[in-house]
Structures are given as structure tokens and as C-alpha cells.
C-alpha positions in Angstrom: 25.7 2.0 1.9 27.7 1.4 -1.6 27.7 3.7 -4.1 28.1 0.8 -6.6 25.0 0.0 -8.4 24.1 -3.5 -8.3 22.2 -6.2 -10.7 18.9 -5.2 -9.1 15.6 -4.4 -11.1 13.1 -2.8 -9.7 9.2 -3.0 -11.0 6.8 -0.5 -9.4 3.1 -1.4 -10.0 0.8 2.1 -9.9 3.8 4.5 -9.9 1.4 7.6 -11.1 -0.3 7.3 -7.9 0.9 9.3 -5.0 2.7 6.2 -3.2 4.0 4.5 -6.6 5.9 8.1 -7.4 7.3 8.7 -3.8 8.7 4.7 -4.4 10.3 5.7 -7.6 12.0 8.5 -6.3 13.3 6.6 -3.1 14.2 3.6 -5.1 16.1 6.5 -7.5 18.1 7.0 -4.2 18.8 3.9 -3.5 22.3 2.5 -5.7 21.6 -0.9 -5.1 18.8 -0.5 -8.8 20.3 -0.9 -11.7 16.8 -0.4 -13.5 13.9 1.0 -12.2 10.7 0.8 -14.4 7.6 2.7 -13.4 4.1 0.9 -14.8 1.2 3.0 -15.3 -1.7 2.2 -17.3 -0.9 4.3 -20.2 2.9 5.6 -20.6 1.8 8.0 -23.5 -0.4 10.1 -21.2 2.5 10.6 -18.5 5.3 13.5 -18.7 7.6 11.4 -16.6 9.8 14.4 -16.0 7.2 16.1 -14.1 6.5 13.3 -11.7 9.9 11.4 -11.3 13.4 12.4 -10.8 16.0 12.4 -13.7 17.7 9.1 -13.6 18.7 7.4 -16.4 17.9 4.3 -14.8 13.9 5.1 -14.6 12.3 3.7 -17.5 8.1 4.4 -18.0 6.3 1.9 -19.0 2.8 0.9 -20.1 1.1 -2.2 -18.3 -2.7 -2.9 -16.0 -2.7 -5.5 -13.1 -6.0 -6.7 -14.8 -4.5 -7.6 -17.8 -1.3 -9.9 -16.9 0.3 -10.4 -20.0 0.7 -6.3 -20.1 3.3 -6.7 -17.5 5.3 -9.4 -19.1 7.9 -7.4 -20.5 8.4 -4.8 -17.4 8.9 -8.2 -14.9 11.2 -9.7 -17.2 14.7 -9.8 -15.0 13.2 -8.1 -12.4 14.0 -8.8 -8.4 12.1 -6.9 -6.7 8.5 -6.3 -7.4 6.1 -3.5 -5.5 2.4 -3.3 -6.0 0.9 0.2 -4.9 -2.1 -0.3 -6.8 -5.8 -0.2 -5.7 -9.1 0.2 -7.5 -10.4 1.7 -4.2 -11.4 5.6 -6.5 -12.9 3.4 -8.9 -15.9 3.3 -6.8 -17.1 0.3 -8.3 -16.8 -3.5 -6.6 -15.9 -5.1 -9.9 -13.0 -3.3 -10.4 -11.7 -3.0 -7.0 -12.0 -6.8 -7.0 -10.0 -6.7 -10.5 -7.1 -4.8 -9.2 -7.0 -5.3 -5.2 -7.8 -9.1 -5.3 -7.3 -11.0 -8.8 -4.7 -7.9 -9.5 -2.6 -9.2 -6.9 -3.0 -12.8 -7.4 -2.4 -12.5 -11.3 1.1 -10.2 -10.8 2.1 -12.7 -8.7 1.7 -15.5 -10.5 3.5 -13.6 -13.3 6.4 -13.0 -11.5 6.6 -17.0 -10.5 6.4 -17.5 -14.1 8.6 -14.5 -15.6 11.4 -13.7 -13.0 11.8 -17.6 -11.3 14.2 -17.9 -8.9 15.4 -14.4 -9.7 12.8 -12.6 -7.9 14.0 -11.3 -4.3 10.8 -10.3 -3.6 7.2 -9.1 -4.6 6.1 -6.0 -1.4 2.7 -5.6 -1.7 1.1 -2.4 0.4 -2.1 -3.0 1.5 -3.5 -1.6 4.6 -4.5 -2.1 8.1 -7.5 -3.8 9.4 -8.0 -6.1 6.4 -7.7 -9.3 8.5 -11.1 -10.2 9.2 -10.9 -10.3 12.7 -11.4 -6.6 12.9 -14.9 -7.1 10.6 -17.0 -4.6 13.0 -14.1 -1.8 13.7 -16.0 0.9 12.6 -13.4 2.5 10.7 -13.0 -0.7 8.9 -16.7 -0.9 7.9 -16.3 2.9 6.9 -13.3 2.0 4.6 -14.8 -1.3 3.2 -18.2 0.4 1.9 -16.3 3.4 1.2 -15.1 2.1 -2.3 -17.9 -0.3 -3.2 -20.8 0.5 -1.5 -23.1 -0.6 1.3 -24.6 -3.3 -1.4 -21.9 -5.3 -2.6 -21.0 -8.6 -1.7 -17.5 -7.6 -0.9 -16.2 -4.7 0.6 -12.6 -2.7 -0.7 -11.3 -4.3 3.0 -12.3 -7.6 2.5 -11.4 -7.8 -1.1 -7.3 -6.5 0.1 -7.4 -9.6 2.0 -7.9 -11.6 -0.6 -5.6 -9.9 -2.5 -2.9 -10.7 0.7 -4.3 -14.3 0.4 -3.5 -14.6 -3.1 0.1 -13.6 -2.6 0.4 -15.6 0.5 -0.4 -18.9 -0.9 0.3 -18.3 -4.6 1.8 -21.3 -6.4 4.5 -21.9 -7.2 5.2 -19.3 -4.2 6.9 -15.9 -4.4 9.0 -14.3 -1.5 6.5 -12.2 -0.3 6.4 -8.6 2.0 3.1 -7.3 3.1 3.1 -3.5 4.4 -0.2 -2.7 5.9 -0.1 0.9 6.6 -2.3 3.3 8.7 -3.7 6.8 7.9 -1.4 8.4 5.2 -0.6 11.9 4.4 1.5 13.8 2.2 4.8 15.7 3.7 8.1 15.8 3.0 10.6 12.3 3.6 11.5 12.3 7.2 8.7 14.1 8.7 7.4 11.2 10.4 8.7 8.4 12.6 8.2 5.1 11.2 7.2 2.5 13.3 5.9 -1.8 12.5 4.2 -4.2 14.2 2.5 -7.6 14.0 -1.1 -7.2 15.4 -3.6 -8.4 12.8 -5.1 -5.2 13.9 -5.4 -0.9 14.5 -1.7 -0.3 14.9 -2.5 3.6 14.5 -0.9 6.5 16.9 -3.7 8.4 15.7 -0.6 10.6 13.2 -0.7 10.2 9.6 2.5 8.3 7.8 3.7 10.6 5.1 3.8 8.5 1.8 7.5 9.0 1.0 8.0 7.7 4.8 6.4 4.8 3.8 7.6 4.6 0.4 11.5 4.5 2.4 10.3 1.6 4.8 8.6 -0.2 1.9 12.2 0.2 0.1 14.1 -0.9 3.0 11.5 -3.6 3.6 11.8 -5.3 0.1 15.9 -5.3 0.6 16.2 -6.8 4.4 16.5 -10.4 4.9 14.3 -10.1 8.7 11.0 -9.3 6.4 11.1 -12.2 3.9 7.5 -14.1 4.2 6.0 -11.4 6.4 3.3 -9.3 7.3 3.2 -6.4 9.2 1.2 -3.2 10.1 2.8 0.5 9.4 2.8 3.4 11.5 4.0 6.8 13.1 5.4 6.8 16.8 4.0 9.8 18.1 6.7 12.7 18.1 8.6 14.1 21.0 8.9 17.3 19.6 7.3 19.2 16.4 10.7 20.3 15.5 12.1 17.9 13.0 8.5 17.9 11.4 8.2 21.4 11.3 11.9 21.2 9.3 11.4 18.3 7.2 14.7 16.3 8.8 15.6 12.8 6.9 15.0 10.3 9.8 16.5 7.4 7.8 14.5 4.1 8.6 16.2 2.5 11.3 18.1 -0.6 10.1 16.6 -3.0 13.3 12.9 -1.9 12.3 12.6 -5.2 11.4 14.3 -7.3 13.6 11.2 -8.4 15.9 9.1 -9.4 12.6 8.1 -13.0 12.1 7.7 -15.2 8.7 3.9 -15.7 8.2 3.2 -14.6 11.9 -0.6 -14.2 13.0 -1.8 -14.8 9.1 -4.6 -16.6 10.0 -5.1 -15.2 14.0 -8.4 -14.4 14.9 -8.9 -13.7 18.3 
């Protein structure tokens, strides 16, 4: 890769949360960002030198998914867009609805509107199992009551679907990526073996995907030309060995990760 930084602008939506910060710091790595602005709710209540790398090119800002018009001025000139947000701790349907759902729809329709044709691409991670097709996996009833309770209309699985919905068909459209990761853990980048796939369904190994592992792919992802108009699920090949683990060794995403993907393949595939 270059060491010359380019024209790009990244935005990351929920970058206090333990995804958002791991994309910060491997977008901080990363030369091809000219400007990298971290959105959290409130930028008064962050230290960001306690949670992001020094880079002059990191810049904190204030903004909420619910509120639209917060955003305007961290999407202006931006090309890349990644929403990490969820509103699954809030415990409470409304919200996760808010920020999972409308949340997604509303950014995106922002970045239509604010970045035009200058937008390379709007990642959102969401997760696996949402596609309603898996409605009775067990773990997906666990997750989708989890965050909004046996009660509600809507679970926190069913309302990311609509969120990917949203995104999918907003218009005007947006060049969209859609990460659905597996079980997630925290570790250190390079512990785990990142692996994709288009299934619509449980893509798991049954090994947690350490967040800056994803937080790499979802980088790599949101740059390569093979995942424009995609969705795909997120995993961790099982390891050969405990070693590198064990050691924390950089496995760099491999650049052909992607190569197998297809635009808007199995959206709608129910069987």
C-alpha cells in the first residue's frame, strides 16, 4: 500500500463503542484517510486521547443517528461512511427501532443528500441471522427478545433488517456494504482468521471474531471494488494452531476475501 494519503474522508457512526473505536484506530492505519471523524453522541463527555490513537487526522465530533441534521456537518465531503451503532443496551423497542432501523434509513438518506456522488460507500455492520428466514433459530429468537423484550411488536433482529432494508432500497440509492458478523470478542488485531460468506444464514465456526478483526475487514470492505452493493455474513475459520492467537500475530485480511461476493445476492432468499 501507499504511504501517500489520499482525498478520502472517513465518518464513523458509534465510534465510543467497542467496534466504532477499534474502526478509528484501523482506519488511523490506513493512509488512504485524509480525515477521519469519530461521531459520538456527546463529544464533550469523551477524552478522545484515551480511546483513540494520536493522529492529527481524527477529529471528535458530536452527532445521534435519531436526529439527522446532527450529522450534517460530519458527512459533509465524506466518502466513506460506517455505521457501528445499535440501540440493542438500550433495552427498550422504541429506541432500538430509532437507531437500528429509522437510524439507518435516515443516515443514509443524509449521505444521498450531503455527500452525492462523492460517497464511495456507506458499510453498515449489522449481524447474522437477521434475514427472516432464520425467524425460529433459537439463537436468533434469544437475540431478538434480548433487547426489546418477549412483548414487543418487533424484535432487535427483525428491526436490523429493516434497518438493511432501508439502506438497500434507499432513494436516491447509496453504494452500499452490509457486514453481518457472528459472535464477537475482544483480543488483539490478528488473533482471529477472518472469513465471509453469502448464506442468509448461521455462518458461525462456533470462535468469536475479535472486534479489531472485524473492524480491518470492515476497512478493507468499504475500500474494495468486489463488495460494492453487497451483503455478506462475517466469521472466524477455525484455527490450525493456538499459536498465532496465543501471540497476537497481524494476519492482514486477505486481499481475495472478497472475490466470491455477489452485488445484492440472496437479499430477498428465503428458503
Amino acid at each position: 500500500m501507499s504511504n501517500q494519503v489520499t482525498d478520502k474522508v472517513a465518518v464513523v457512526l458509534g465510534a465510543r463503542g467497542g467496534t466504532g473505536k477499534q474502526l478509528v484506530h484501523r482506519l488511523s492505519e490506513n493512509p488512504a484517510f485524509k480525515k477521519i471523524r469519530a461521531v459520538v453522541r456527546d463529544a464533550s463527555a469523551v477524552d478522545p486521547a484515551s480511546i483513540f490513537p494520536a493522529d492529527d487526522r481524527i477529529e471528535t465530533l458530536s452527532g445521534d443517528v435519531t436526529k439527522p441534521d446532527s450529522l450534517r456537518a460530519a458527512f459533509e465531503g465524506a466518502t466513506h461512511i460506517f455505521n457501528v451503532t445499535s440501540g440493542s443496551h438500550s433495552r427498550s423497542a422504541e429506541v432500538v427501532a430509532a437507531v437500528d432501523r429509522d437510524g439507518v434509513g435516515a443516515t443514509a438518506a443524509l449521505a444521498a443528500e450531503v455527500c452525492g456522488s462523492g460517497l464511495e460507500r456507506y458499510l453498515l455492520v449489522s449481524s447474522q441471522l437477521v434475514h427472516n428466514s432464520n425467524k425460529w433459530n433459537p439463537i436468533r429468537v434469544m437475540l431478538n427478545n434480548m433487547a426489546t423484550g418477549p412483548f414487543a411488536s418487533k424484535g432487535l433482529m427483525d428491526l436490523k433488517w429493516e434497518g438493511e432494508e432501508k439502506l438497500r432500497h434507499c432513494d436516491p440509492c447509496v453504494p452500499y456494504t452490509i457486514v453481518r458478523p457472528g459472535r464477537l470478542g475482544d483480543g488483539p488485531l490478528g488473533s482471529t482468521s477472518v472469513i465471509v460468506g453469502q448464506t442468509n444464514a448461521n455462518y458461525d465456526s462456533g470462535n468469536a471474531t475479535t472486534r479489531a478483526d472485524l473492524a480491518a475487514a470492515c476497512v478493507a470492505a468499504a475500500l474494495a471494488e468486489n463488495t460494492l452493493n453487497t451483503t455478506f455474513e462475517l466469521s472466524t475459520a477455525k484455527a490450525e494452531s493456538s499459536d498465532s492467537v496465543a501471540e497476537g500475530k497481524t494476519l492482514p485480511v486477505p486481499e481475495d476475501i472478497f472475490s466470491d461476493l455477489k452485488p445484492r445476492y440472496l437479499e430477498n432468499h428465503t428458503s
